[in-house]
C-alpha positions as CSV (number, residue, x, y, z in Angstrom):
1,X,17.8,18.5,-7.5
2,X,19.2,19.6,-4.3
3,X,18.4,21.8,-0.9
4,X,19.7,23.2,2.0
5,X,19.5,21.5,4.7
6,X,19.6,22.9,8.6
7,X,20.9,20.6,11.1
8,X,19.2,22.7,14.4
9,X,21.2,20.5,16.8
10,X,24.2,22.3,15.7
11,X,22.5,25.5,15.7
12,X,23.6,28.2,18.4
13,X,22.6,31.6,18.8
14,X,26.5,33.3,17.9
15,X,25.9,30.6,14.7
16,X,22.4,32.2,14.0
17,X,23.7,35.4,14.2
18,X,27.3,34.6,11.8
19,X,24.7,33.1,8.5
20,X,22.6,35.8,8.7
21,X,24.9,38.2,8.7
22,X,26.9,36.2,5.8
23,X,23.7,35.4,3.3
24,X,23.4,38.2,1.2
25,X,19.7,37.5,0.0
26,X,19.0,37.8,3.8
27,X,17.2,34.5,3.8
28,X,17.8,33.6,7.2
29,X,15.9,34.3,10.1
30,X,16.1,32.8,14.1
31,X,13.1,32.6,16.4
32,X,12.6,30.8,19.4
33,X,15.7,28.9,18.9
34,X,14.8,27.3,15.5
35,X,17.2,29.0,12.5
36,X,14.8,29.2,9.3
37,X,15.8,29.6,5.4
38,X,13.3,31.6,3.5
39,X,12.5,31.6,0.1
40,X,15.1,34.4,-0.8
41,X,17.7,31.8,-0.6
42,X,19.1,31.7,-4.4
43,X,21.2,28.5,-3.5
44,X,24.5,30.2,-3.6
45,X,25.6,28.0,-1.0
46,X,27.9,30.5,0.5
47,X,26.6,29.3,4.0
48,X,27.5,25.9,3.3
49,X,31.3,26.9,2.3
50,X,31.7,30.0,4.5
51,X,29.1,29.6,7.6
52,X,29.7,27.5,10.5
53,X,30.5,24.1,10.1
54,X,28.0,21.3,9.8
55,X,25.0,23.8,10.9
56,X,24.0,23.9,7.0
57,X,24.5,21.5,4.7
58,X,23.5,20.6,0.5
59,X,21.9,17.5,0.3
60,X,21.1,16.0,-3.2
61,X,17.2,14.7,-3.3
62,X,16.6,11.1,-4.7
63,X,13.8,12.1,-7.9
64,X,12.1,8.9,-9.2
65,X,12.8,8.7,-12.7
66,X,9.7,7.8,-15.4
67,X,10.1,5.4,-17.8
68,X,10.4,7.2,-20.8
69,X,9.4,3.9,-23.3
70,X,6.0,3.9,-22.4
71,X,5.7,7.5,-24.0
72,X,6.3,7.2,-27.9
73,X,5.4,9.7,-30.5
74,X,5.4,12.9,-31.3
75,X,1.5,14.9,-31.4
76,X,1.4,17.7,-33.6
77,X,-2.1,20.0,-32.2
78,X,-4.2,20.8,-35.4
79,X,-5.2,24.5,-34.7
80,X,-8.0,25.3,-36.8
81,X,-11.1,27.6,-37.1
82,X,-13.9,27.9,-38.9
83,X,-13.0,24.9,-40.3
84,X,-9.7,25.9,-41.8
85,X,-6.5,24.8,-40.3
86,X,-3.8,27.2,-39.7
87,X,-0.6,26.5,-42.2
88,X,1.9,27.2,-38.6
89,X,0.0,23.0,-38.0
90,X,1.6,21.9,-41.5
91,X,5.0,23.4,-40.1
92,X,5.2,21.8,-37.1
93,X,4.0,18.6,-39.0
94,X,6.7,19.1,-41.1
95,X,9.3,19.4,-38.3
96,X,7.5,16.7,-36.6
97,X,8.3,14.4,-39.2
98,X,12.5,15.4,-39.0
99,X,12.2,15.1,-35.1
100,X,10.9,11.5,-35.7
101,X,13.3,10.5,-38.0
102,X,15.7,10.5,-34.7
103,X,13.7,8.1,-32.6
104,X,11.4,6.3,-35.0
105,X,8.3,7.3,-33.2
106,X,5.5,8.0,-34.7
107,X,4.2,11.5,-35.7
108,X,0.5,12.0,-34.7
109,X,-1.7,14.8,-34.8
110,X,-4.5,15.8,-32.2
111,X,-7.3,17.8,-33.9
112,X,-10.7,19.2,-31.1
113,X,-14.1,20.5,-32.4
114,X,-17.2,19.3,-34.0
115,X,-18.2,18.8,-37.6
116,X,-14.4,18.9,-38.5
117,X,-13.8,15.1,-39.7
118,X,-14.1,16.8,-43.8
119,X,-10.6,18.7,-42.4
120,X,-8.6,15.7,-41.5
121,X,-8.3,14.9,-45.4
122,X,-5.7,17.4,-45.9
123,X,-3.6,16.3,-43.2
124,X,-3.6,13.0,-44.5
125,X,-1.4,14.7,-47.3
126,X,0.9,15.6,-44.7
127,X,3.2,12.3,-43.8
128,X,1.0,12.5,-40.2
129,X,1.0,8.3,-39.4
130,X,-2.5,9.1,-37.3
131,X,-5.0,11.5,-36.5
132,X,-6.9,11.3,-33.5
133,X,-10.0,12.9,-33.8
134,X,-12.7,14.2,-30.9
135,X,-15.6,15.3,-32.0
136,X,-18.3,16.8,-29.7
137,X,-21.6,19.2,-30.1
138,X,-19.7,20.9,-26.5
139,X,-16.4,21.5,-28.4
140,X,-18.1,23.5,-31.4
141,X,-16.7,26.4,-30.1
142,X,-12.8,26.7,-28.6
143,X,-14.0,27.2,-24.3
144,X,-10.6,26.5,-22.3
145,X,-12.4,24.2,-19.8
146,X,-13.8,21.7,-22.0
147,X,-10.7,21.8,-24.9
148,X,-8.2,21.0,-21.9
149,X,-10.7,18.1,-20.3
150,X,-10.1,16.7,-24.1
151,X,-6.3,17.4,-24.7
152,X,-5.9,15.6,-21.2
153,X,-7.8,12.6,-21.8
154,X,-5.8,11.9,-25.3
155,X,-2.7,12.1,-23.2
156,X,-3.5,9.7,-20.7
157,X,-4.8,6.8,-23.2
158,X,-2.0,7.6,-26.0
159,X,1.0,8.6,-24.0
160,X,2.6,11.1,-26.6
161,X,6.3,11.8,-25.9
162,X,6.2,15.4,-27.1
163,X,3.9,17.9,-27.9
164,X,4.4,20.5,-30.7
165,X,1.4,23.7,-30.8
166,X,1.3,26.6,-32.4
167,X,2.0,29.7,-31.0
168,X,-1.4,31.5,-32.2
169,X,-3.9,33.1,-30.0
170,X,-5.7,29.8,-29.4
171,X,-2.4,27.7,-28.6
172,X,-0.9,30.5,-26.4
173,X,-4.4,30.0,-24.3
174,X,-4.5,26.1,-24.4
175,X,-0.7,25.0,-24.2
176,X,0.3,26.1,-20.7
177,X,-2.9,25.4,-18.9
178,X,-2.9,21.8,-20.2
179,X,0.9,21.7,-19.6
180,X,0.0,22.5,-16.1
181,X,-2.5,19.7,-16.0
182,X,-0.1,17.3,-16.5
183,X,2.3,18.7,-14.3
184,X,4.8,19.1,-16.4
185,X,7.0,22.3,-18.0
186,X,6.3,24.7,-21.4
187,X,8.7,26.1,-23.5
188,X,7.1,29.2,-25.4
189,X,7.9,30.5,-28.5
190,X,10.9,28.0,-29.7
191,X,13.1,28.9,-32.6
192,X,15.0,25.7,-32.9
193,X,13.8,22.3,-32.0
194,X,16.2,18.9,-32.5
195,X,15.9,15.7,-30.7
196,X,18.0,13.0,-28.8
197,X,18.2,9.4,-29.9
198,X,16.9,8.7,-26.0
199,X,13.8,11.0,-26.8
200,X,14.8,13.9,-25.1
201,X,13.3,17.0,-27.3
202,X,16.2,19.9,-27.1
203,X,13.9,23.1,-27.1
204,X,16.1,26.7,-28.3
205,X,14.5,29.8,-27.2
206,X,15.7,33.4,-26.9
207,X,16.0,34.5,-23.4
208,X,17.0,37.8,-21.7
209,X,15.6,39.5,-24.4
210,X,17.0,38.1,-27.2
211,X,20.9,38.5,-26.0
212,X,21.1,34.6,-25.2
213,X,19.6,31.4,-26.8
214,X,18.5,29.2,-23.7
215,X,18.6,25.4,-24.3
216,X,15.6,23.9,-22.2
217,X,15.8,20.0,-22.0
218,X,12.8,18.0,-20.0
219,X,15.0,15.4,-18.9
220,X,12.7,13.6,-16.5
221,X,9.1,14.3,-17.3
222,X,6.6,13.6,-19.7
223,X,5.3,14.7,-22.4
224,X,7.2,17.6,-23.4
225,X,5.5,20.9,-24.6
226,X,6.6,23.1,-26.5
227,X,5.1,26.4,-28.6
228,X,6.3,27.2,-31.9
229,X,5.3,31.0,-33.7
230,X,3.9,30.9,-37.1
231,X,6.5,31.0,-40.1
232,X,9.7,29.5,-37.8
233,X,10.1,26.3,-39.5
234,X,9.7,26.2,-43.4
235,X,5.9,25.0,-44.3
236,X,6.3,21.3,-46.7
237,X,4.9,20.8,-49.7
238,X,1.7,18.6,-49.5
239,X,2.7,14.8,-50.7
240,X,0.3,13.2,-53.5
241,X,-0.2,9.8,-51.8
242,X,-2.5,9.7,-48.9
243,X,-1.9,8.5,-45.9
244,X,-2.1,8.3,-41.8
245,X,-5.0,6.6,-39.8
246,X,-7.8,8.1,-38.6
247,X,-8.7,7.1,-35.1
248,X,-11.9,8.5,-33.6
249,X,-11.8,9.2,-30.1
250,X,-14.6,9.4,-27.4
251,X,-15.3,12.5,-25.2
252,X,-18.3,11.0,-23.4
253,X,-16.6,10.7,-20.7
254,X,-14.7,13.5,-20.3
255,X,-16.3,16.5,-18.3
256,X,-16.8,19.1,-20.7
257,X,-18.6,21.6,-18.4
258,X,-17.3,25.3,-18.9
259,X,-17.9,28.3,-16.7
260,X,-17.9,30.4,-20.3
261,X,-21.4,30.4,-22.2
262,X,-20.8,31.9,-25.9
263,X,-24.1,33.7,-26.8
264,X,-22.8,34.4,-30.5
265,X,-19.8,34.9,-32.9
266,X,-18.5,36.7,-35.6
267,X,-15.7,36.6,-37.9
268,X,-13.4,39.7,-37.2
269,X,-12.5,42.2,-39.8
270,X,-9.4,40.9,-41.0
271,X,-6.2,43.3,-40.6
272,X,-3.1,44.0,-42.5
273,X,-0.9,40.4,-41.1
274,X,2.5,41.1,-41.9
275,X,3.6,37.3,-41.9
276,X,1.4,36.8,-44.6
277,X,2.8,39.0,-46.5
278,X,5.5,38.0,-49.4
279,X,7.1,41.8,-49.7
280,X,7.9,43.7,-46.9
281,X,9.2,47.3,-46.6
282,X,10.2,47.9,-42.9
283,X,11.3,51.2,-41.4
284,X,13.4,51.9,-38.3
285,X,14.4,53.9,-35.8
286,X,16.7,56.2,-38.7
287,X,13.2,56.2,-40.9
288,X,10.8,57.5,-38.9
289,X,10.3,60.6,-39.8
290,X,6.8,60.7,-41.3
291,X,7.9,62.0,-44.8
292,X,10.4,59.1,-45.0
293,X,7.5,56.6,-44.0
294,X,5.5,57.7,-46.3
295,X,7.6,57.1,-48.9
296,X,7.9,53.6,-47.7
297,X,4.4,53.1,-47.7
298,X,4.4,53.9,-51.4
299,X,7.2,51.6,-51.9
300,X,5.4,48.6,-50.4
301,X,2.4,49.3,-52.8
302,X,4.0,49.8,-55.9
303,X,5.9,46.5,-54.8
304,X,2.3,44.8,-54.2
305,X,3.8,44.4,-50.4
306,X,3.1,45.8,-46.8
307,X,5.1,48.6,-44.4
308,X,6.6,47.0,-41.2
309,X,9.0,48.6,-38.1
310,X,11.1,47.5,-35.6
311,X,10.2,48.0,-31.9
312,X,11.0,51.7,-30.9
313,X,8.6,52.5,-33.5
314,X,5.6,50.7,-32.1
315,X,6.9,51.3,-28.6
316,X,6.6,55.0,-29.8
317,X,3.2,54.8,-31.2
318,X,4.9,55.9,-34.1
319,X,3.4,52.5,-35.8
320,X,1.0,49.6,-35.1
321,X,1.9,47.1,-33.1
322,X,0.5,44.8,-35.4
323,X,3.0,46.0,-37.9
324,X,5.9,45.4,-35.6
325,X,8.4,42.4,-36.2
326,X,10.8,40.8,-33.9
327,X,10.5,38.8,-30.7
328,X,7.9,40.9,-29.0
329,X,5.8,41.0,-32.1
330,X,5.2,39.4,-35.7
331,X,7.9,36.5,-37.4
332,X,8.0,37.1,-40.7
333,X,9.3,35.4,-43.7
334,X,8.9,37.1,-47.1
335,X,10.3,36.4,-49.9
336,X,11.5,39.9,-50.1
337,X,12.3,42.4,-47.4
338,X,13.5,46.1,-47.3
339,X,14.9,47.8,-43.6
340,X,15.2,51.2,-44.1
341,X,17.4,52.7,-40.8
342,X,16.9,49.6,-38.8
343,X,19.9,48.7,-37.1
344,X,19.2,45.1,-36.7
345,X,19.4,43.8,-32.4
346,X,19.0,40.4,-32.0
347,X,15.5,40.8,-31.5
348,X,14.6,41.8,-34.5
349,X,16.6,39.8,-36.9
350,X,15.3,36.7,-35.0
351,X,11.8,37.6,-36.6
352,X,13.0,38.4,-40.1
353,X,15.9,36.3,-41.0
354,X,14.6,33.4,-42.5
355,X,13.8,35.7,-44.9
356,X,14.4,34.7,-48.6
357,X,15.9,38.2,-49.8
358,X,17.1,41.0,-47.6
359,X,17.9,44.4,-48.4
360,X,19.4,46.4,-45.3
361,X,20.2,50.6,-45.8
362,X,21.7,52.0,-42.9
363,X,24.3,55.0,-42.2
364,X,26.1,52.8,-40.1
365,X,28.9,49.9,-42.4
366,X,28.8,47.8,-38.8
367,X,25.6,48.2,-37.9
368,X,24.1,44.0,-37.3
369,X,21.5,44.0,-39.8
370,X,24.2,43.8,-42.6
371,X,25.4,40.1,-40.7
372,X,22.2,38.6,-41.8
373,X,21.6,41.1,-44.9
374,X,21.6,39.3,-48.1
375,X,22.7,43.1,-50.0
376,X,23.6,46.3,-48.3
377,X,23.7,49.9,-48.9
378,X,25.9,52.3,-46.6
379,X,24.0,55.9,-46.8
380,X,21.3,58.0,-46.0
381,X,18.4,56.8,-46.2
382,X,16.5,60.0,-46.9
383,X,18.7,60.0,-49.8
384,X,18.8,56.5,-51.0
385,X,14.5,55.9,-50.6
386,X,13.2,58.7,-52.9
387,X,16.1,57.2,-55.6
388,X,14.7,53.8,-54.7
389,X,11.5,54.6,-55.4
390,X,11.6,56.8,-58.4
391,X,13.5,53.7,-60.2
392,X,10.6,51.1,-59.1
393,X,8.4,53.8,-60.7
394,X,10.5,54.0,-63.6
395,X,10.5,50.4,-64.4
396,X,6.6,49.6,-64.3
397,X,6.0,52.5,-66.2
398,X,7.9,50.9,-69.1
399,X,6.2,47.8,-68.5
């Protein structure tokens, strides 16, 4: 890293006067004789090449590198409730486990809450080398306070190199502030990870909304955190021979005092989740007419599947936002999927593309959904659906 540096025994008022007249963030200001940089300055260095010579200069800052040996392995967070673990923890386990193929570290999980030891036996089916488990009458319930106290102290006693966590509800809440904790950076909602042989984790994300894939490498700071959204990486198959540790971990000492008192719970009613679902019909911008959704509705039934959209739907209020798919809502990963008039940005295909089948109808032969389309069909879709849908009707009535 680098900064700007002002030598004021060079400064006059005439060269004052010439860099803030050249800086176009307007990030210099005089006063009293002393010439200031504000934080507008974007580091353009146009003063440095263009202003006055010697009054502003770049200066490279020493940074004290860490010793990245005495951080090994790479923690997988177990996100569970109700004493059922979430399948997006056997994901990143099973990423985990290619990640550590790299380094040879070992792949560890981290699993918070009380009564919960009966859970760790299916992780032990996993390929996990060892579970650390805290368990604590204070951490029955997920309370941010107490569940980053916890996640903290199992960092500073095991040292984990990287951290992998789910991008649910309850990781979205718990990675960054513990992230902050430790003083170190986040990378939210990963699409790609791989690793360096010097332990570096290389985290992929989209950025700009989708039009560029930003490569985010922690070079000089431990651990590295990352969030990864359900249904990214494929979900392994559970191995026959057990295995992995489990190491019980004290949380006696850690302060697990929380501003939040929970009076009671309940379990939610539980909504349509489209990345749950194995079939999806989803409808577009060129389907959204409310006889043509309807239609699409039926289709998903009869086809034991749900109805999803693309964004300008939901941004419409045309549709759920729960039913939207793409990088501002759901990743999906059916086995089958159906876009009806959906023209197929980056955004969207990034949440459907891992698909296992995809069917794409659209007016338009260049549109981008036929680039990641497994079969297309050029037409109308008001004229294609109905002729879809009377031939699925066709076929289980002669079943």
């Amino acid at each position: 890293m680098g900064k700007l540096q002002i030598n004021q025994n060079l400064v006059t008022s005439e060269h004052a006067d010439a860099l803030m007249k050249l800086c176009p963030f307007g990030a210099f200001s005089y006063a009293d004789g002393k010439l200031d940089i504000s934080s507008a300055c974007k580091m353009c260095k146009m003063c440095v090449r263009k202003g006055p010579a010697g009054v502003v200069e770049y200066v490279e800052e020493d940074t004290i590198g860490i010793d990245k040996s005495t951080w090994r392995g790479i923690c997988v967070y177990v996100d569970h409730t109700g004493g059922k673990i979430h399948r997006v923890t056997y994901e990143l386990i099973g990423k985990a486990r290619e990640l550590a193929k790299v380094t040879g570290h070992p792949v560890i999980a981290l699993m918070i809450g009380d009564g919960i030891a009966g859970c760790t036996e299916r992780l032990r089916h996993y390929g996990v080398d060892r579970i650390y488990l805290y368990e604590h009458a204070a951490l029955r319930d997920f309370r941010i306070e107490p569940y980053t106290a916890v996640f903290y102290d199992f960092i500073e006693k095991i040292k984990p190199s990287s951290i992998l966590i789910g991008a649910t509800n309850l990781g979205r809440q718990l990675a960054p502030r513990i992230a902050a904790r430790c003083r170190a950076g986040l990378t939210a909602d990963c699409t790609v990870l791989d690793m360096k042989e010097n332990t570096d984790l290389v985290q992929i994300r989209p950025a700009f909304g989708g039009n560029i894939m930003a490569q985010i490498i922690s070079t000089n700071s431990r651990p590295q955190f990352c969030t990864v959204r359900y249904k990214v990486f494929p979900e392994p198959k559970p191995m026959e021979e057990v295995g992995g540790e489990i190491i019980r971990m004290s949380a006696e000492d850690v302060d697990l005092t929380s501003g939040i008192e929970i009076l009671s719970s309940r379990e939610k009613p539980r909504a349509v989740d489209i990345a749950e679902a194995d079939v999806i019909v989803a409808v577009g911008r060129g389907a959204s007419g409310e006889g043509i959704r309807a239609m699409a509705a039926e289709l998903a039934d009869l086809l034991g599947g749900v109805i999803a959209c693309s964004r300008p739907l939901a941004e419409g209020g045309i549709m759920d936002a729960r039913h939207q798919i793409g990088l501002s809502g759901r990743t999906v990963k059916p086995k089958f999927i159906l876009c009806l008039g959906i023209s197929g940005a980056v955004q969207f295909a990034a949440g459907m593309k891992a698909s296992d089948c995809i069917v794409a109808v659209n007016t338009d032969r260049n549109a981008p959904i036929f680039d990641v389309a497994h079969y297309g069909i050029v037409g109308d879709v008001n004229e294609i659906l109905p002729q879809l849908l009377a031939k699925v009707k066709e076929a289980q009535n002669n079943v």
